[in-house]
PDB file of the backbone (N, CA, C, O) and the ligand in Angstrom, with CONECT records:
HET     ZN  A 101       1
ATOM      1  N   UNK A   1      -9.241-221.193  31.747  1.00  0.00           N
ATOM      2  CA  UNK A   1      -7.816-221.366  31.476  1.00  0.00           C
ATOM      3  C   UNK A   1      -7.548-221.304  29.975  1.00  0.00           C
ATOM      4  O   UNK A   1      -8.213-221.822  29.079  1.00  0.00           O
ATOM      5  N   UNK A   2      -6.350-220.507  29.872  1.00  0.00           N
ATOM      6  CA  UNK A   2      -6.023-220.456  28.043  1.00  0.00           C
ATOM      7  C   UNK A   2      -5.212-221.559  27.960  1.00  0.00           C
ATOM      8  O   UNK A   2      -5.748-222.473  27.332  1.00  0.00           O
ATOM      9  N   UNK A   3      -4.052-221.814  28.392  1.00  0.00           N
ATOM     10  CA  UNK A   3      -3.208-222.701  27.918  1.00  0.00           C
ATOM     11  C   UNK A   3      -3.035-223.920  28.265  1.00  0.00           C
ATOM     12  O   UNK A   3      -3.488-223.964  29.409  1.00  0.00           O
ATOM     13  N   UNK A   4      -2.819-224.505  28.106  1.00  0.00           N
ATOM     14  CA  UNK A   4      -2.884-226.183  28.495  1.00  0.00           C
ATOM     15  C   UNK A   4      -1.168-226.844  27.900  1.00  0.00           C
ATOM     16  O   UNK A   4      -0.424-226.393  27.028  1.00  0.00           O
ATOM     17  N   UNK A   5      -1.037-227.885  28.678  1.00  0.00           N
ATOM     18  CA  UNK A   5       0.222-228.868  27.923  1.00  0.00           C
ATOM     19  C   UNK A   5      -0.168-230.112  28.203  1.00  0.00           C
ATOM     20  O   UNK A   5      -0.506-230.665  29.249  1.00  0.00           O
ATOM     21  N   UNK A   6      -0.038-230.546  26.819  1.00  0.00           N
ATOM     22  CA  UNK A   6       0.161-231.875  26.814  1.00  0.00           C
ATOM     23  C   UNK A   6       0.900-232.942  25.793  1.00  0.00           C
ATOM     24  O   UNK A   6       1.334-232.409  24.772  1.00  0.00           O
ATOM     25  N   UNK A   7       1.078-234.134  25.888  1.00  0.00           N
ATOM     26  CA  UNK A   7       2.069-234.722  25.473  1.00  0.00           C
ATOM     27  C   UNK A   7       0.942-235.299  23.944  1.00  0.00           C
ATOM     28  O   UNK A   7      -0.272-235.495  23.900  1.00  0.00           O
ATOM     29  N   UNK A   8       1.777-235.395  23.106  1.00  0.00           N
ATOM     30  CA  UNK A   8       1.588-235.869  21.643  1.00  0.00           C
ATOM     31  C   UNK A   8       1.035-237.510  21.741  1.00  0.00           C
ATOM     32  O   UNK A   8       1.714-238.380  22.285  1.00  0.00           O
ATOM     33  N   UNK A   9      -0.171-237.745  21.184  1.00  0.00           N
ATOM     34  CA  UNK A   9      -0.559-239.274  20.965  1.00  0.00           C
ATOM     35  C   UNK A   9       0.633-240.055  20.514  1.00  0.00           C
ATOM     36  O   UNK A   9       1.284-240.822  21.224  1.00  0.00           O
ATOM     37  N   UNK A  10       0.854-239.765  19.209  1.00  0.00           N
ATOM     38  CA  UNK A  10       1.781-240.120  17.991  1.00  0.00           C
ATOM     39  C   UNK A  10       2.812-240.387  18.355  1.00  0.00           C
ATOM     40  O   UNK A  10       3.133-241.571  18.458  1.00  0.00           O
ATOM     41  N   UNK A  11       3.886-239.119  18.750  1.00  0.00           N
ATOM     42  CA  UNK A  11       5.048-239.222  19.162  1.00  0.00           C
ATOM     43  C   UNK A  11       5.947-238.737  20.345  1.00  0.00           C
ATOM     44  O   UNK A  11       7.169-238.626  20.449  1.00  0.00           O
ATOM     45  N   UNK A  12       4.948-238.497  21.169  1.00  0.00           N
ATOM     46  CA  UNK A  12       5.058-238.155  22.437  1.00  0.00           C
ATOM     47  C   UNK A  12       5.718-236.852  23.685  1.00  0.00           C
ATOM     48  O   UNK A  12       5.864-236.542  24.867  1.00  0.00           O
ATOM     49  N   UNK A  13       5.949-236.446  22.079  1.00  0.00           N
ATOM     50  CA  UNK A  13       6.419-234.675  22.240  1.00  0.00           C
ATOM     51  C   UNK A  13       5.732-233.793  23.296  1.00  0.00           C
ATOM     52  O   UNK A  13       4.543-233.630  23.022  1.00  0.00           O
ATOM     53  N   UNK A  14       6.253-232.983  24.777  1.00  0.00           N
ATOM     54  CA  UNK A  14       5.293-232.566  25.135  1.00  0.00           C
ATOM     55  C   UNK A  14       4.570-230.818  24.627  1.00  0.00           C
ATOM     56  O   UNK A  14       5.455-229.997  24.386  1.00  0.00           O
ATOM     57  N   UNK A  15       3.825-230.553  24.552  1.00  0.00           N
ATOM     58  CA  UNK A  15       3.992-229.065  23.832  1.00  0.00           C
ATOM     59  C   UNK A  15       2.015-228.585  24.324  1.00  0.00           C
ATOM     60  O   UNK A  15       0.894-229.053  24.524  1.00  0.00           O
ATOM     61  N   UNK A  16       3.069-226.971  24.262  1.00  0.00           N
ATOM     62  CA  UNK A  16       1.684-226.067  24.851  1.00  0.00           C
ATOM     63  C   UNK A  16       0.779-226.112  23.952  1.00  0.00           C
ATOM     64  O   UNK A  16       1.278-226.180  22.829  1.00  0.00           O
ATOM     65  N   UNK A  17      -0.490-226.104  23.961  1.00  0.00           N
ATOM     66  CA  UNK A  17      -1.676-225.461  23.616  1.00  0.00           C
ATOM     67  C   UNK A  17      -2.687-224.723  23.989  1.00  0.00           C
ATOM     68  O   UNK A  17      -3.209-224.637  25.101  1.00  0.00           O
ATOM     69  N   UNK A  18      -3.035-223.991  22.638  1.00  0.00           N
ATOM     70  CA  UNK A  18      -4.043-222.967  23.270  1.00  0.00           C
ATOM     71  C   UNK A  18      -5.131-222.870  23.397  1.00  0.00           C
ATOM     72  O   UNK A  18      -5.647-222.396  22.384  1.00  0.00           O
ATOM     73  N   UNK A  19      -6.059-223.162  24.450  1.00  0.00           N
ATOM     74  CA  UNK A  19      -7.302-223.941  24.867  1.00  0.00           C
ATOM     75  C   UNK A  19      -8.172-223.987  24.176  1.00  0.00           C
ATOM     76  O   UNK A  19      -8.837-224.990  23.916  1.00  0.00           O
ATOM     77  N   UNK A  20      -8.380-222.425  23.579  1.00  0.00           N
ATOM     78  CA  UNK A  20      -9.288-222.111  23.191  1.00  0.00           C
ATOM     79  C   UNK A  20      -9.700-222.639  21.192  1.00  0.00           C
ATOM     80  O   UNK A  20     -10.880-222.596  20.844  1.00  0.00           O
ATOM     81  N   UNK A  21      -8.820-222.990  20.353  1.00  0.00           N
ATOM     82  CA  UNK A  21      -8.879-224.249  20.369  1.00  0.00           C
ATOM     83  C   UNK A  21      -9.196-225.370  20.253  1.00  0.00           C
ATOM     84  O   UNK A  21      -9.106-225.901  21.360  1.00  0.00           O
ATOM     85  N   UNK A  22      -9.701-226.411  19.132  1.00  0.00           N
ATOM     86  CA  UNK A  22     -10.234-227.765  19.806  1.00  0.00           C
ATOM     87  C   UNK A  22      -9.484-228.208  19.012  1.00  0.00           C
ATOM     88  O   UNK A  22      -9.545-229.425  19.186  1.00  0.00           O
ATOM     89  N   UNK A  23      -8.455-227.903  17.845  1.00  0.00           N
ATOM     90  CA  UNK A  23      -7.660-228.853  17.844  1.00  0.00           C
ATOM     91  C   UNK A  23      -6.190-228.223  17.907  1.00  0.00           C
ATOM     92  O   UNK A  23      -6.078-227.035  18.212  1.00  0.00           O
ATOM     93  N   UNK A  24      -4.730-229.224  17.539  1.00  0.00           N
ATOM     94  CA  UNK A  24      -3.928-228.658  17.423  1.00  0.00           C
ATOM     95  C   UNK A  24      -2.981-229.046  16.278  1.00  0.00           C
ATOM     96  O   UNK A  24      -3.377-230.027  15.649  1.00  0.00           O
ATOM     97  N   UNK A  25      -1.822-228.510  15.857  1.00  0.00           N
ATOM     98  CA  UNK A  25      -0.748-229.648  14.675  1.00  0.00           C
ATOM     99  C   UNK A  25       0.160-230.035  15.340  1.00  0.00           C
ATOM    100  O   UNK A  25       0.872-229.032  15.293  1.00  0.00           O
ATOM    101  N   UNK A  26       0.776-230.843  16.030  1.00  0.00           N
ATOM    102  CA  UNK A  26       2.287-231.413  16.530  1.00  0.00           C
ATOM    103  C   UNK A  26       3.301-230.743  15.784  1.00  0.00           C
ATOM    104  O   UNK A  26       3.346-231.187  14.636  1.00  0.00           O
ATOM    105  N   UNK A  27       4.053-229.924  15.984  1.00  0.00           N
ATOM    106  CA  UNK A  27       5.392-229.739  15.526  1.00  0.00           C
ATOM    107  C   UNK A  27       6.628-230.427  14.847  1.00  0.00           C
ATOM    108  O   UNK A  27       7.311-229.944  13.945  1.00  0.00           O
ATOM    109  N   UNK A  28       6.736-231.268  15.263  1.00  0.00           N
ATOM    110  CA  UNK A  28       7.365-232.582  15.234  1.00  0.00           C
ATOM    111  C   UNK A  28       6.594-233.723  14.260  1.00  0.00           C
ATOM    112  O   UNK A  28       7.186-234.040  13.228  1.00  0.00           O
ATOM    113  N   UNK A  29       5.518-234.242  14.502  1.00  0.00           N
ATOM    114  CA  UNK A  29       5.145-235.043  13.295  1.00  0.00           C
ATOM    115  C   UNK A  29       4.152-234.898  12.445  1.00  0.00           C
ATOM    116  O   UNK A  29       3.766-235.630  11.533  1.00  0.00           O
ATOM    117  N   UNK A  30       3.718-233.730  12.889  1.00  0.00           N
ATOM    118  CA  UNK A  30       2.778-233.279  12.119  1.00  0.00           C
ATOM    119  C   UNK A  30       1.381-233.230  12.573  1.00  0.00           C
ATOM    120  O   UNK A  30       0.751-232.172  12.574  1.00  0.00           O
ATOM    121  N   UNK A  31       0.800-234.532  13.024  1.00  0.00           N
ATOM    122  CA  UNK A  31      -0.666-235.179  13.101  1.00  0.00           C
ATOM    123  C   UNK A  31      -1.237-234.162  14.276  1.00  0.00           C
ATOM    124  O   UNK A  31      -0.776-233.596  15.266  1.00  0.00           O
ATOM    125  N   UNK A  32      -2.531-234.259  13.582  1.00  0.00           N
ATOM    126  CA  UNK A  32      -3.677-233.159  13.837  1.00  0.00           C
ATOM    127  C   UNK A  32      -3.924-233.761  15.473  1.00  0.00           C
ATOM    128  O   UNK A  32      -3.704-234.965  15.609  1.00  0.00           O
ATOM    129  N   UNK A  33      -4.327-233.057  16.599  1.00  0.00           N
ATOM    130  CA  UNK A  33      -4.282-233.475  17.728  1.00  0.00           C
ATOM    131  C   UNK A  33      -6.171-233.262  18.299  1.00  0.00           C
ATOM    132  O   UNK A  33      -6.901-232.362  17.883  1.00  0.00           O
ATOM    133  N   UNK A  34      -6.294-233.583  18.597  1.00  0.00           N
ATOM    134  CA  UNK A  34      -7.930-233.172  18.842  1.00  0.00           C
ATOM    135  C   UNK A  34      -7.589-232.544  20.728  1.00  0.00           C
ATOM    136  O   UNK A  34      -6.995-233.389  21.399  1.00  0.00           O
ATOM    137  N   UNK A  35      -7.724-232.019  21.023  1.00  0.00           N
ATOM    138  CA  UNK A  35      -7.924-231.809  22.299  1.00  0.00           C
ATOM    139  C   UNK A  35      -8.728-232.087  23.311  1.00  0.00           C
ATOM    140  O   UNK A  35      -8.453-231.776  24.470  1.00  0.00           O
ATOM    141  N   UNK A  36      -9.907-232.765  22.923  1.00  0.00           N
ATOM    142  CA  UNK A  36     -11.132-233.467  23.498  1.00  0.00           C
ATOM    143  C   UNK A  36     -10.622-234.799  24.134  1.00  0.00           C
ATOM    144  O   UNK A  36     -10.935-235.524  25.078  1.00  0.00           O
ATOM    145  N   UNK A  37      -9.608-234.757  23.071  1.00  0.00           N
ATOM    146  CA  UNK A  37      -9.042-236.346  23.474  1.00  0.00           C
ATOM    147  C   UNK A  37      -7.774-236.939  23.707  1.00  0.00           C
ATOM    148  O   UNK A  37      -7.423-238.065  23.357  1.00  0.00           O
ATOM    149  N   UNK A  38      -6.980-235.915  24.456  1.00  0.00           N
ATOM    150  CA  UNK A  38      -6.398-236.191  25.096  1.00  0.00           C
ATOM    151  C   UNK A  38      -6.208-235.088  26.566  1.00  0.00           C
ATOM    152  O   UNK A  38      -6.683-233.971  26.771  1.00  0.00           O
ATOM    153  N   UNK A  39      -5.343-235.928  27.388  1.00  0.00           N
ATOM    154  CA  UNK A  39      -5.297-235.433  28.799  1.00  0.00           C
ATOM    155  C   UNK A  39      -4.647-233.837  28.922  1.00  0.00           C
ATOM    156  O   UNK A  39      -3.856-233.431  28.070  1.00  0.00           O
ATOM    157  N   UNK A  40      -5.019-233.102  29.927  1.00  0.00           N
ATOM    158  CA  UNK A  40      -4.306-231.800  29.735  1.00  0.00           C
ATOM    159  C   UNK A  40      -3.103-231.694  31.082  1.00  0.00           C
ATOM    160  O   UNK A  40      -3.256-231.347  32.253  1.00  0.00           O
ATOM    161  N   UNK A  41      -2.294-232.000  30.582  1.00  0.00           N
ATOM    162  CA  UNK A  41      -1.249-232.165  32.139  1.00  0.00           C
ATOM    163  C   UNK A  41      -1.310-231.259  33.056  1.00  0.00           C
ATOM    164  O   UNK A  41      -1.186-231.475  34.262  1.00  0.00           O
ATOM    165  N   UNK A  42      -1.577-229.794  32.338  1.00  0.00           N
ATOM    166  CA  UNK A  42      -1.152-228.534  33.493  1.00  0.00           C
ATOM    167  C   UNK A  42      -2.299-227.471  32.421  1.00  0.00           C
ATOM    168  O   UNK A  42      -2.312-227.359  31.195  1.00  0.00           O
ATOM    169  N   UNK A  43      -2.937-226.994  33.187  1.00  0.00           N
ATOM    170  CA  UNK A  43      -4.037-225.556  32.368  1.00  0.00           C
ATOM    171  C   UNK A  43      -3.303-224.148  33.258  1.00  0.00           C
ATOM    172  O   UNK A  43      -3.142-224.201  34.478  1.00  0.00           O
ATOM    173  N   UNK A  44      -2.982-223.158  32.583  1.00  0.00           N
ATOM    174  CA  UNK A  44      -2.633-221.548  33.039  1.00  0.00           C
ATOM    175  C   UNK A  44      -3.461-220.601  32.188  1.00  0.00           C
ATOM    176  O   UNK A  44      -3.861-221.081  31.127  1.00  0.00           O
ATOM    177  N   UNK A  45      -3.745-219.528  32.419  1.00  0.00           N
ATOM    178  CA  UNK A  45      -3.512-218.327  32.012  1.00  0.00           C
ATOM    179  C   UNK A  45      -2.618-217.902  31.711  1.00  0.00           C
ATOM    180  O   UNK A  45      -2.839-216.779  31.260  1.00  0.00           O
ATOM    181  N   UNK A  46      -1.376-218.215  31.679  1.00  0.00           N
ATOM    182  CA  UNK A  46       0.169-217.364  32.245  1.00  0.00           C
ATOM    183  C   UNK A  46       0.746-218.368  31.234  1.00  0.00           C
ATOM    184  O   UNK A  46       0.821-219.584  31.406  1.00  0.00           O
ATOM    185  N   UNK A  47       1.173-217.623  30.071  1.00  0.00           N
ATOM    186  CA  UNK A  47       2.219-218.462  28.731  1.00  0.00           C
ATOM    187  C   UNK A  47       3.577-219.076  29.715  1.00  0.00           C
ATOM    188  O   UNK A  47       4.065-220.206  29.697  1.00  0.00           O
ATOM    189  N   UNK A  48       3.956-217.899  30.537  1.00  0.00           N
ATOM    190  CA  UNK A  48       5.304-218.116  31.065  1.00  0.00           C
ATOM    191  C   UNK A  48       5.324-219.611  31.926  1.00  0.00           C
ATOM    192  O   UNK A  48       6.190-220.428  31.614  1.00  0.00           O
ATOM    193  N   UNK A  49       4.523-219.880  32.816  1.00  0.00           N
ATOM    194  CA  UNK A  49       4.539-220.710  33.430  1.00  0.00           C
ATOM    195  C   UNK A  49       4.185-221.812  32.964  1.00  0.00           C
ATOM    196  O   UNK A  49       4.337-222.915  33.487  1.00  0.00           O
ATOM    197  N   UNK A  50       3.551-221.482  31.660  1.00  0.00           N
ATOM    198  CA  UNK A  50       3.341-223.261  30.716  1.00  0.00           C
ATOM    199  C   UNK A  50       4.498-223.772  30.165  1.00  0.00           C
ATOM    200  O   UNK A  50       4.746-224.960  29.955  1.00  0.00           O
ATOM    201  N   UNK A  51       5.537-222.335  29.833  1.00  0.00           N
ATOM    202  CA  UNK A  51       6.842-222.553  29.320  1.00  0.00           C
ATOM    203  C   UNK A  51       7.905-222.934  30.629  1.00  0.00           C
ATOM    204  O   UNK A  51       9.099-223.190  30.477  1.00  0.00           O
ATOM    205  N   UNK A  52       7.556-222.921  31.263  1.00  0.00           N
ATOM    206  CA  UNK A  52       8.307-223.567  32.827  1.00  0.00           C
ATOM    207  C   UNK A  52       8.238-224.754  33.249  1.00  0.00           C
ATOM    208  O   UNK A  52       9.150-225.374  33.797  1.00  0.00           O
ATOM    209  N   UNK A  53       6.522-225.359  32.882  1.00  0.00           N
ATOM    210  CA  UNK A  53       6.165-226.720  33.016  1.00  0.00           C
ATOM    211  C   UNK A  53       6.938-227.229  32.080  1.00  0.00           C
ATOM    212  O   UNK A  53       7.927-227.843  32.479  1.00  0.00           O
ATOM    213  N   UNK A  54       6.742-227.134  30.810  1.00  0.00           N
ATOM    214  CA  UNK A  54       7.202-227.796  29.675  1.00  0.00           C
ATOM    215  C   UNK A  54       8.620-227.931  30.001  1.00  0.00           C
ATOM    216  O   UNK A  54       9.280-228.924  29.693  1.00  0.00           O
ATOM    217  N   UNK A  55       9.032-227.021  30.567  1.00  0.00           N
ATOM    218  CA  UNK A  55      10.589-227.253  30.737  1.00  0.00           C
ATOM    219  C   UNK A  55      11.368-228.566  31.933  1.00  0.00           C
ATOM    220  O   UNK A  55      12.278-229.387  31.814  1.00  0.00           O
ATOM    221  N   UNK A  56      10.413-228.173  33.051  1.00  0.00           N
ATOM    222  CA  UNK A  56      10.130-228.861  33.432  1.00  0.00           C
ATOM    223  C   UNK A  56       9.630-230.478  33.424  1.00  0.00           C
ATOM    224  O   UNK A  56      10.391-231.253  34.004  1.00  0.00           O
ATOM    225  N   UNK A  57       8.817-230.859  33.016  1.00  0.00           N
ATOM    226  CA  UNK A  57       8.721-232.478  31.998  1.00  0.00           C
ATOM    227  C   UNK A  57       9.850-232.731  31.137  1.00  0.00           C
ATOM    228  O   UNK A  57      10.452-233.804  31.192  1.00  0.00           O
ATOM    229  N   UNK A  58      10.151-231.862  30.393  1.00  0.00           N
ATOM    230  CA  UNK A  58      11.443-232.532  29.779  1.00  0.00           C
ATOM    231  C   UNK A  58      12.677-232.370  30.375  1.00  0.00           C
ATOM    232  O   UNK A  58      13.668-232.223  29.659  1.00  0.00           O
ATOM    233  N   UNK A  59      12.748-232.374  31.346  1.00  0.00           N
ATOM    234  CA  UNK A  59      13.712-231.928  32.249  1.00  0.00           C
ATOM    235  C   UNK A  59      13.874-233.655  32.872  1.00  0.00           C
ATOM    236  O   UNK A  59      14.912-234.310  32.962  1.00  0.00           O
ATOM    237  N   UNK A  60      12.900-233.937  33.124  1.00  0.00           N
ATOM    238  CA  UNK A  60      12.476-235.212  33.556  1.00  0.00           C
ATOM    239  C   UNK A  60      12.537-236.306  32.768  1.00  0.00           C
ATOM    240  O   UNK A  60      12.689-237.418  33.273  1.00  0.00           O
ATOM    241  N   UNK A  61      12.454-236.173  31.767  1.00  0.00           N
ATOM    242  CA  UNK A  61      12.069-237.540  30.564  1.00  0.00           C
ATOM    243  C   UNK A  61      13.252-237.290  30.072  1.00  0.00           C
ATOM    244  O   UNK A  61      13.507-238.248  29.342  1.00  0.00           O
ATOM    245  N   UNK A  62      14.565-236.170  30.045  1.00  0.00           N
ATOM    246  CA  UNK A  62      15.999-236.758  30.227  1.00  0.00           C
ATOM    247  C   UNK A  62      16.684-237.444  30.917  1.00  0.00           C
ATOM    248  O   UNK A  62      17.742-238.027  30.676  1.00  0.00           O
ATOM    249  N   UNK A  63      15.741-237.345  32.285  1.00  0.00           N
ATOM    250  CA  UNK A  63      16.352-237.943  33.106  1.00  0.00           C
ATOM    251  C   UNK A  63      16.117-239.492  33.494  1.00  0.00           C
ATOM    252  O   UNK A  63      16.853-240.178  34.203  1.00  0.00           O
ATOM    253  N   UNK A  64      15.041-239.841  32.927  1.00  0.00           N
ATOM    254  CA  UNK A  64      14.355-240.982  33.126  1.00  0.00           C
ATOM    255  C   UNK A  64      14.793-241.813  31.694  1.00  0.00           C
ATOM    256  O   UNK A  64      14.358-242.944  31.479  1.00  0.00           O
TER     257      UNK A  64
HETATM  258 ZN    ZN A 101       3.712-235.566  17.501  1.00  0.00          ZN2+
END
């Protein structure tokens, strides 16, 4: 699997990454993300459908 999503330690942003990979930068606050160590919510091949999940979760955490 290339892509992965998951939510930010720091500040809880959810956002794609690309597996391949071991670490990442948060958009939002900056801090370096290790990928070893944290959870991967959803893994694809397929950019589109990581951009669907993502849409998806925050679709949700407006609503909640
Ligand atoms: Zn962050």
């Amino acid at each position: 699997m290339k892509f992965g999503v998951i939510v930010c330690p720091n500040c809880k942003k959810v956002k794609a990454v690309d597996l391949t990979y071991q670490t990442t930068r948060c958009i939002r606050c900056n801090r370096v993300i290790n990928l070893k160590k944290v959870k991967i919510l959803y893994k694809s091949n397929s950019q589109e459908q990581i951009r669907q999940v993502i849409g998806k979760i925050n679709a949700e955490l407006m609503r909640s």
